[in-house]
N, C-alpha and C positions, 0 to 999 in steps of 0.2 A: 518484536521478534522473540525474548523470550518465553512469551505468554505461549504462542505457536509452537514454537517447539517443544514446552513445557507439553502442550493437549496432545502434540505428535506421540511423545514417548507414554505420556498416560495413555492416549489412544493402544499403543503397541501390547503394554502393559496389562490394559482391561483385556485385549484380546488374548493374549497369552504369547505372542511373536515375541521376537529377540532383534534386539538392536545390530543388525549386521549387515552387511556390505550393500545391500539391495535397501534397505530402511535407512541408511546415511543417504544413499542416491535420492531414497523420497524426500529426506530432511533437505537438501541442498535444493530440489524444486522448492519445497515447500517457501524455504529461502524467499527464492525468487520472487513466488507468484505474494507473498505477502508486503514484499518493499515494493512489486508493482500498485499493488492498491493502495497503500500509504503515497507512494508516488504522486500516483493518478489524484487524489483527494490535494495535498499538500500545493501541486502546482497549478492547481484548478484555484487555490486558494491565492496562489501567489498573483494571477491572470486577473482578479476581481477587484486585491489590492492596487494591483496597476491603474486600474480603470478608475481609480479613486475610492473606491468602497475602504469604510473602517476594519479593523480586523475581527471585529463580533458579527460584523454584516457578512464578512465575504465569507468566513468558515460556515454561520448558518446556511448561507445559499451555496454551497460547494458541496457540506453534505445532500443539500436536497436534491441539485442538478444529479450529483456524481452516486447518489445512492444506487442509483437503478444497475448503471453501468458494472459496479464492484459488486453487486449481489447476481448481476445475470453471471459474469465472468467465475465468479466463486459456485454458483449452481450447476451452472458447467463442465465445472473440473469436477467437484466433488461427484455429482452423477457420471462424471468421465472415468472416475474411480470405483465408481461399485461396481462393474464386472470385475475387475481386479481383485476386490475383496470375495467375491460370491463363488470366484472360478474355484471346480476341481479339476483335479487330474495331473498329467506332470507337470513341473513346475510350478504348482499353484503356488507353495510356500513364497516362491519367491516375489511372484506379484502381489500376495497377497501381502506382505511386507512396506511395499511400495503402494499399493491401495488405503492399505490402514493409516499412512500416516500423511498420506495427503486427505484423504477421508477426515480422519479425527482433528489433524493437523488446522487444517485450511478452516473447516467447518468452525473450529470452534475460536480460532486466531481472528477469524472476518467480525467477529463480535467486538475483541479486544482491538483492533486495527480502525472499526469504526469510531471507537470511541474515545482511544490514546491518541491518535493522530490528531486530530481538532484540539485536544487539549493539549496537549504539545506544542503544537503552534502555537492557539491563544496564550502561551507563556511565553516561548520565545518573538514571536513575530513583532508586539509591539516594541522591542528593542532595534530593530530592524527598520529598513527604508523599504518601502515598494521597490522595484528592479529598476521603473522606469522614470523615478527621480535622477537616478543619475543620467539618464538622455535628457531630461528634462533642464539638467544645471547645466551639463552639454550646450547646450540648446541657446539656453540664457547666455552664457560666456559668450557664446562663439558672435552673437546679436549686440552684446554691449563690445564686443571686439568689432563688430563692422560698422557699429556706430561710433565708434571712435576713430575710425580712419574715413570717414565719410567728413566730420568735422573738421 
């Protein structure tokens, strides 16, 4: 998150725009659409550990699955952003505010988003249980609990 909004406000900055009312609204998407794709990676990751995969196995194959998906979804916006950027006439200032910093923002956070998220993980996760150990001890309790009133 701060790398993103670090590139948003440098974005703002190279371009000459001012931090103001309409360029917070793009920092707060920008927000959003960056802890979705962290999201999207993270729980793709969490889905692989379930399944039994190690936590070096399931991050490598969660960026590979989930690469396409976070770079179609960030191609998107950001192209969903340069009319905003390019428009003149009235009001331009104002989108143009809201284009640069999802523009500069997104574009350049998808870089650091690809590659802090998996390592983030790979530091925490192996502290951690997969989700579906605890169904699984669930599971075992509940089996030595009906086996014991079966005897």
């Amino acid at each position: 998150m701060p790398f993103g909004l670090a590139a948003a406000v440098f974005a703002l900055l190279l371009t000459g725009q001012s931090l103001n009312l309409y360029s917070q609204i793009g920092l707060v998407m920008l927000i959003g659409l960056m802890t979705k794709n962290a999201i999207l990676l993270v729980e793709f990751m969490d889905q692989l550990r379930d399944e039994g995969k190690d936590v070096g196995d399931a991050i490598i194959e969660a960026v590979k699955i989930r690469l396409r998906p976070v770079i179609m979804t960030v191609l998107s916006t950001v192209l969903g952003a340069l009319p905003l950027v390019i428009s003149t006439g009235a009001g331009s200032e104002a989108r143009a505010a809201i284009g640069w910093v999802i523009f500069g923002g997104l574009g350049i956070s998808t870089l650091f988003t690809l590659y802090f998220a998996p390592l983030a993980y790979s530091m925490i996760a192996p502290f951690t249980k997969p989700r579906a150990s605890a169904g699984q001890e669930l599971n075992k309790q509940l089996r030595q609990i009906d086996n014991s009133k079966i005897s």
